[in-house]
KELUM-437819 format. One line per field, with one value per atom (N, C-alpha, C): residue number from 0; residue in three letters; x, y negated, z negated. Coordinates in nm, 3 decimals, padded with zeros to 5 digits. Each point is the difference from the previous one (the first is absolute). Example, Ala and Ser with C-alpha at 12.3 -4.5 7.8 and 13.67 -1.06 7.14 Angstrom:
2
num 0,0,0,1,1,1
residu ALA,ALA,ALA,SER,SER,SER
c1 01.319,-00.089,00.090,-00.035,00.082,-00.077
c2 00.569,-00.119,-00.120,-00.105,-00.119,-00.109
c3 -00.780,00.000,00.000,00.072,-00.006,-00.073
# end
This chain:
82
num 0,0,0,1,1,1,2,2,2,3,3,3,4,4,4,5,5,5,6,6,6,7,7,7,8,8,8,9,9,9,10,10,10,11,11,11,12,12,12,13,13,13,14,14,14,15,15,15,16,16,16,17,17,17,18,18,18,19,19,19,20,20,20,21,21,21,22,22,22,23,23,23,24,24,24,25,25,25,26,26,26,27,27,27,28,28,28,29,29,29,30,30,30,31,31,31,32,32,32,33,33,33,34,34,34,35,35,35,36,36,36,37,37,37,38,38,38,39,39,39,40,40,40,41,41,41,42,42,42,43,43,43,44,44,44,45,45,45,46,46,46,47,47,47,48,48,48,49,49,49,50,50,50,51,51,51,52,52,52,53,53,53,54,54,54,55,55,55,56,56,56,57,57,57,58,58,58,59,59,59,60,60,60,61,61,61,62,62,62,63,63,63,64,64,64,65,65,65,66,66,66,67,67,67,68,68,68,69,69,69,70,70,70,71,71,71,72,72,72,73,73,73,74,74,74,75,75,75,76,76,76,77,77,77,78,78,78,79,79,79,80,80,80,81,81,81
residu UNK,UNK,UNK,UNK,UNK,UNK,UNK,UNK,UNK,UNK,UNK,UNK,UNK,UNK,UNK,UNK,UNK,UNK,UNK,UNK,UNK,UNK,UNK,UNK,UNK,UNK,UNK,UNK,UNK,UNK,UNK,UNK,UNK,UNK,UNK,UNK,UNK,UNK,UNK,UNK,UNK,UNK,UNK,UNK,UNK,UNK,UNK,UNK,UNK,UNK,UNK,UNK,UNK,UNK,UNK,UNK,UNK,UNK,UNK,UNK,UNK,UNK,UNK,UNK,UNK,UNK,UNK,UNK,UNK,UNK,UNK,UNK,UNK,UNK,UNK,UNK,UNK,UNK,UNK,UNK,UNK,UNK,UNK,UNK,UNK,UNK,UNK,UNK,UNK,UNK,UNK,UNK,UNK,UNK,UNK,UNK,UNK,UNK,UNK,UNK,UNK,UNK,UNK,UNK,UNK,UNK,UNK,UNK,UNK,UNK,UNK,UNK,UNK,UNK,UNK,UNK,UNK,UNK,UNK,UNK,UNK,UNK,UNK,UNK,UNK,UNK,UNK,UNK,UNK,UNK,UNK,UNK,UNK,UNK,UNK,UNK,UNK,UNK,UNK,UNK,UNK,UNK,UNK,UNK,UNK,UNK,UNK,UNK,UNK,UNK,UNK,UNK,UNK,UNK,UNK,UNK,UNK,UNK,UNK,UNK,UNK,UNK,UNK,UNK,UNK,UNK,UNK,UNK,UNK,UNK,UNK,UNK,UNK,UNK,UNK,UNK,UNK,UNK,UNK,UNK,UNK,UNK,UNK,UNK,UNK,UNK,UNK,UNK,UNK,UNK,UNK,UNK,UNK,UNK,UNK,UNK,UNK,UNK,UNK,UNK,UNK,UNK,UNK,UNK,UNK,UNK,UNK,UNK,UNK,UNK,UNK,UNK,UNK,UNK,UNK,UNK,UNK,UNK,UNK,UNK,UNK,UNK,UNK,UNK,UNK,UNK,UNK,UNK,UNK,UNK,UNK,UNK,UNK,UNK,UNK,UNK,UNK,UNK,UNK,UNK,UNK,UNK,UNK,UNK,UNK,UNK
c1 -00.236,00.038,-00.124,-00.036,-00.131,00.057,-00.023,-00.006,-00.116,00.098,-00.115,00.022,-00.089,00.007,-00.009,00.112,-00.016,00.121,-00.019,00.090,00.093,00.126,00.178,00.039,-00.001,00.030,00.183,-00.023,00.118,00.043,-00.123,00.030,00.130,-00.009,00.117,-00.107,00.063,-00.044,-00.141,-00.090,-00.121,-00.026,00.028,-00.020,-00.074,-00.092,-00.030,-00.053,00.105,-00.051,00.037,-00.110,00.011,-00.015,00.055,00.016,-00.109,-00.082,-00.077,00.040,00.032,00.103,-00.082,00.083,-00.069,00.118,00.005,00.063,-00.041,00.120,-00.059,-00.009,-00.112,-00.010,00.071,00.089,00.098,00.116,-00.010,00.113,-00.012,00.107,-00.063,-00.091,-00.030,-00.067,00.097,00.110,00.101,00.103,-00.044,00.087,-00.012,00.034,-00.030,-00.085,-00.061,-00.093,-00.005,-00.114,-00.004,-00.012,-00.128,00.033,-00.140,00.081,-00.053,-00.080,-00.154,-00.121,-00.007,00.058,-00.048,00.067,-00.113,00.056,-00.137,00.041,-00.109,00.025,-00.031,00.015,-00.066,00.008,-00.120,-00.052,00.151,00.001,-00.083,-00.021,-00.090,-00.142,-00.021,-00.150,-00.072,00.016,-00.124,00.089,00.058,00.076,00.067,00.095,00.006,00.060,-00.057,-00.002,00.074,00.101,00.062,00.006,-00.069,00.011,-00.016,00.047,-00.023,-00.092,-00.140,-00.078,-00.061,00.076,-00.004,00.108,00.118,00.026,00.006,-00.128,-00.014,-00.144,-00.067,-00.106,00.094,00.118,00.064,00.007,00.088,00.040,-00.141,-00.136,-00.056,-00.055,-00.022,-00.054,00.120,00.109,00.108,-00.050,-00.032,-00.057,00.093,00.083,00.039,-00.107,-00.012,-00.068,00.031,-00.098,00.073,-00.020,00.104,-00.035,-00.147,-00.037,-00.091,00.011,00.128,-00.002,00.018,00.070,00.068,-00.188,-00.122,-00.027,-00.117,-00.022,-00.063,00.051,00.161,00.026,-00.025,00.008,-00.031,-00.136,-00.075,-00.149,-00.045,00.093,-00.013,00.017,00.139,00.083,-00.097,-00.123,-00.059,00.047,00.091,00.073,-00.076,-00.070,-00.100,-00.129,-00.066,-00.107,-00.127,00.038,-00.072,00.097
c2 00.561,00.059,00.010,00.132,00.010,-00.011,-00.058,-00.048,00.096,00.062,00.053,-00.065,00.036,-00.016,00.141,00.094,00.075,00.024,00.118,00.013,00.077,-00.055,00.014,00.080,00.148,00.037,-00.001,-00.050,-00.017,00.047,00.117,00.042,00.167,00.012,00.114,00.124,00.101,00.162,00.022,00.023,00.028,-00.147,-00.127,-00.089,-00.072,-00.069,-00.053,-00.128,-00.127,-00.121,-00.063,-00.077,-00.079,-00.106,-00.058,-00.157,-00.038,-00.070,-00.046,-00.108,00.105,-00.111,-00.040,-00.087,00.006,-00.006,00.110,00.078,00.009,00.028,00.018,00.144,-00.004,00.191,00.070,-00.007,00.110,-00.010,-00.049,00.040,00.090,00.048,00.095,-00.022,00.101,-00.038,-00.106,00.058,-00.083,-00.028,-00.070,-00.105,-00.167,-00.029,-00.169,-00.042,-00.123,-00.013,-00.180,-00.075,-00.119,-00.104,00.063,-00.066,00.089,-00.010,00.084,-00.070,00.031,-00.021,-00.025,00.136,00.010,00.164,00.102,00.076,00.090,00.155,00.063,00.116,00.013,00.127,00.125,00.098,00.094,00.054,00.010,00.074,-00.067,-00.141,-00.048,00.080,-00.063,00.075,-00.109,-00.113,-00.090,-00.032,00.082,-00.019,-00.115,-00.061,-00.169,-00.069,-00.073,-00.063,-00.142,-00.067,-00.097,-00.056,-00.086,-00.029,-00.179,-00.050,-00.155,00.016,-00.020,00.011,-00.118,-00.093,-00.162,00.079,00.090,00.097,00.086,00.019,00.122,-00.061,-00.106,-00.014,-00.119,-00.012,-00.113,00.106,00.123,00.131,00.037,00.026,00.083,-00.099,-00.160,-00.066,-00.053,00.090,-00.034,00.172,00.109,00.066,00.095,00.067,00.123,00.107,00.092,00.095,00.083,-00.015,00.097,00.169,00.059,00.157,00.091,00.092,00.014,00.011,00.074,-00.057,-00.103,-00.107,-00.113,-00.097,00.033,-00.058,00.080,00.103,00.069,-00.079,-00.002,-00.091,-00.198,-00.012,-00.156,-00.008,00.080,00.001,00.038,00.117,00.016,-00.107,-00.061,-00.175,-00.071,00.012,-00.122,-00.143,00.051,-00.073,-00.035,00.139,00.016,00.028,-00.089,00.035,00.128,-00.014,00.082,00.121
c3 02.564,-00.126,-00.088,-00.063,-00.054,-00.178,-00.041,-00.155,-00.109,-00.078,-00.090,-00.167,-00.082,-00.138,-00.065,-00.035,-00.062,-00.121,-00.067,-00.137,00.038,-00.069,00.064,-00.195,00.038,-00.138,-00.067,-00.139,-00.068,-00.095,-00.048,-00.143,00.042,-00.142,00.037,-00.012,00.016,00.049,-00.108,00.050,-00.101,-00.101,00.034,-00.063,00.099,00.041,00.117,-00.096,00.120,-00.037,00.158,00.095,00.149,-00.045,00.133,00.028,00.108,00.003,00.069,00.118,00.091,00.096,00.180,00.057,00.140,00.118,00.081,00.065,00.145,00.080,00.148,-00.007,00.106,-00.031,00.017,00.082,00.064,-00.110,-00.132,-00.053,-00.109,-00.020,-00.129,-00.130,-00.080,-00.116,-00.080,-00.034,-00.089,00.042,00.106,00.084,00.030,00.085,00.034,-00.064,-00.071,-00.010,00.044,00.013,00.043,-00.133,-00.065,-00.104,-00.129,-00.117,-00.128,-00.022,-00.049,-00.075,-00.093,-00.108,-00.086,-00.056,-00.127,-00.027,-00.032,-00.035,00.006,-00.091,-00.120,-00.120,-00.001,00.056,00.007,-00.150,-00.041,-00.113,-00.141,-00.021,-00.087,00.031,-00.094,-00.017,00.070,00.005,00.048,00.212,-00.039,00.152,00.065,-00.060,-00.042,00.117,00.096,00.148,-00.045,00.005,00.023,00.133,00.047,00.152,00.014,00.060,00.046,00.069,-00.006,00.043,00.127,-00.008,00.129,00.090,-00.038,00.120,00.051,-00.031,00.048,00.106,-00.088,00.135,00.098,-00.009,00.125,00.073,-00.011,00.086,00.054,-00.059,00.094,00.054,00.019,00.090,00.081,-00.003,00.116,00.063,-00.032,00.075,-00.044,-00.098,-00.079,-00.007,-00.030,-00.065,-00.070,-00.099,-00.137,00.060,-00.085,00.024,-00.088,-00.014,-00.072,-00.110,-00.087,-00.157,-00.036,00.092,-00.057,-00.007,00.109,00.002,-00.141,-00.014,-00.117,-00.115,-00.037,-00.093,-00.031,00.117,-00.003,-00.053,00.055,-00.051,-00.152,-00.016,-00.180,-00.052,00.037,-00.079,-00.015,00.090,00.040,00.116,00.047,00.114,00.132,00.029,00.146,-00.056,00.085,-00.038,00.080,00.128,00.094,00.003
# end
């Protein structure tokens, strides 16, 4: 089972607000999830990253991988550093 960390969207039609979740891949975007992170605002201006950041590095040293925005955003948050 390949484990990812990516964003599970919740906002309504032209409102966009994700959940920063970690998911087996094969399931949908806004489906199953294993367990929630955190949260992700596009729409602020400073782009406002809510994330537990002790889990998000337990998940990727269990061997998850983030997707590429989720991992673009962790890096804005300041979450990831590489």
């Amino acid at each position: 089972m390949a484990v990812v960390i990516r964003l599970k969207r919740i906002g309504a039609r032209k409102k966009p607000f994700f959940r920063v979740v970690v998911a087996d891949s094969r399931s949908s975007r806004d489906g199953k999830v294993i367990e929630e992170l955190g949260h992700y605002d596009p729409r602020r201006e400073t782009n406002k990253v809510v994330v537990n950041g002790e889990r998000v590095k337990h998940w990727l040293a269990q061997g998850a991988r983030p997707t590429d925005k989720t991992k673009s955003v962790l890096k804005n948050g300041g979450i990831l550093v590489s």
